[in-house]
Every structure is written in structure tokens, then in C-alpha cells.
N, C-alpha and C positions, 0 to 999 in steps of 0.2 A: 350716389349715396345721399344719405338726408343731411340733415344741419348736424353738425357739431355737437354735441352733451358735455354737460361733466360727468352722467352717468356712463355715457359709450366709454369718455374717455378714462375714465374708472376701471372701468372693465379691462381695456386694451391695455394701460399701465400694471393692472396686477397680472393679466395677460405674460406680460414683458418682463416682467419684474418677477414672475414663477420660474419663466424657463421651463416649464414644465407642460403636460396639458392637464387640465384641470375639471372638473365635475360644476355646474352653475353652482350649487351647494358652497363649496369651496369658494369659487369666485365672487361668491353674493359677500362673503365672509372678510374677503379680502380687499373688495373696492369700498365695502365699508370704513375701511380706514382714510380713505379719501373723499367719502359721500357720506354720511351716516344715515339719513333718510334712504340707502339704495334696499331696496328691500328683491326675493327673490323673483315677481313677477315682472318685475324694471329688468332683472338682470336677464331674464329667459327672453323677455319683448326684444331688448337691445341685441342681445344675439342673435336674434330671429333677422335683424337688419343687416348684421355685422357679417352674416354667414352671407344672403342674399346680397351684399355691397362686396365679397371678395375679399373682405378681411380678414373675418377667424372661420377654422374650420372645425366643423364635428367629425367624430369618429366614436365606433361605439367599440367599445371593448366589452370583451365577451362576459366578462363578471361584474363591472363596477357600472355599466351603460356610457351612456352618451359622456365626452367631455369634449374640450372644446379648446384648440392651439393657435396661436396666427397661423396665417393661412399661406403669408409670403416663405415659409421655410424651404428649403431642398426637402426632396423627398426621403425619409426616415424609418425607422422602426421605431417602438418603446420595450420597456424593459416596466415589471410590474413587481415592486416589493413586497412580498406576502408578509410581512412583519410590520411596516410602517403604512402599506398599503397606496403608497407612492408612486406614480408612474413616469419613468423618467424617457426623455428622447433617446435615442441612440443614432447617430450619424450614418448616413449610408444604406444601402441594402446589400445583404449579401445572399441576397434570393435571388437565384437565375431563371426569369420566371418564363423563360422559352424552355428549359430544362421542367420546371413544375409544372407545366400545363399541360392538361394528360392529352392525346392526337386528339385532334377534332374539334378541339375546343380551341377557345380564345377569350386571354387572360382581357379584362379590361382595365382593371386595379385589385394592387392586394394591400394588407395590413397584417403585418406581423407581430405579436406579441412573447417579448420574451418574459418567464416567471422567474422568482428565485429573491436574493435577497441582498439590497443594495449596499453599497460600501459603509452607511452610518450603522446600519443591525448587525451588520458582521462583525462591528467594532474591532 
């Protein structure tokens, strides 16, 4: 990987400090409070590194597009708020994906999205 930033390390700390995965939009928003110059071409270039160095990963969700997690997590699901529009991890998989994978085929990776409405909207 390259040299060190305060803007990578911008990034990786709101990264961290989401727990979540997040849209560059959002991330630009949020390493701002550690960078104020980080604008979002900084933030899209630095991920462009961060993904190619093995650190954060994208994933594109099928409504909101690309966002972007650490990359070192266990393998997971998310879970998609339609009222705060928040996408949160979910631990584990419970897709048996020798059971989903129709004969003939072979799975190579999947990503599951669950919708519905998180524990703050259901108040």
C-alpha cells in the first residue's frame, strides 16, 4: 500500500467508527470532521487505493449503489432500513449456498440484503 494520509486515515476511522457500510457521499461527510479540506474526489481516489491495498471493500446494493465496509470483517449480510435508509451489518450467513445454487452451476460469492425497518424507526 502507499504512504499513510490523514485523508485515508480519515476515511478508515469514519470507516470504524460507522460500523456500518457506507456510500462515499456519507464518508466524504464524515471524515470531514477529521479533515475539513477532504472533499469527495479525495474520498472516491483514497478508496480506489484502500480497495486495491485490501483494506475496504465495495459492494453494491441493489438500490442505494456502491458502498464501501472494511474489508478485514467475517463474512456477513446487511440489513437495509427503508425509513432511515441505513444499512446495517448482520453477523453470519444463513444462506446454504450448496442448497441455492441451482445443478450445474457454481456459486462463487453472494450478498444478501435484508429490507424492513431497524430497531430506531420502529421506535
Amino acid at each position: 500500500m502507499q504512504r499513510k494520509t490523514s485523508q485515508r486515515n480519515a476515511i478508515l476511522d469514519a470507516l470504524r467508527g460507522a460500523g456500518r457500510p457506507m456510500s462515499a457521499e456519507d464518508l466524504t461527510g464524515l471524515a470531514r470532521t477529521s479533515v475539513a479540506s477532504l472533499n469527495r474526489a479525495t474520498v472516491y481516489r483514497n478508496l480506489r487505493l484502500l480497495i486495491g491495498a485490501g483494506r475496504v471493500r465495495r459492494l453494491t446494493h441493489p438500490e442505494l449503489g456502491p458502498l464501501y465496509e472494511l474489508a478485514d470483517l467475517d463474512h456477513h449480510h446487511h440489513f437495509h432500513c427503508r425509513l432511515c435508509d441505513r444499512v446495517f451489518e448482520i453477523p453470519g450467513c444463513a444462506l446454504d449456498v450448496r442448497i441455492a445454487t441451482p445443478p450445474g452451476f457454481r456459486t462463487d460469492d453472494h450478498e444478501v440484503f435484508l429490507y424492513g425497518n431497524c430497531a430506531d424507526c420502529r421506535g
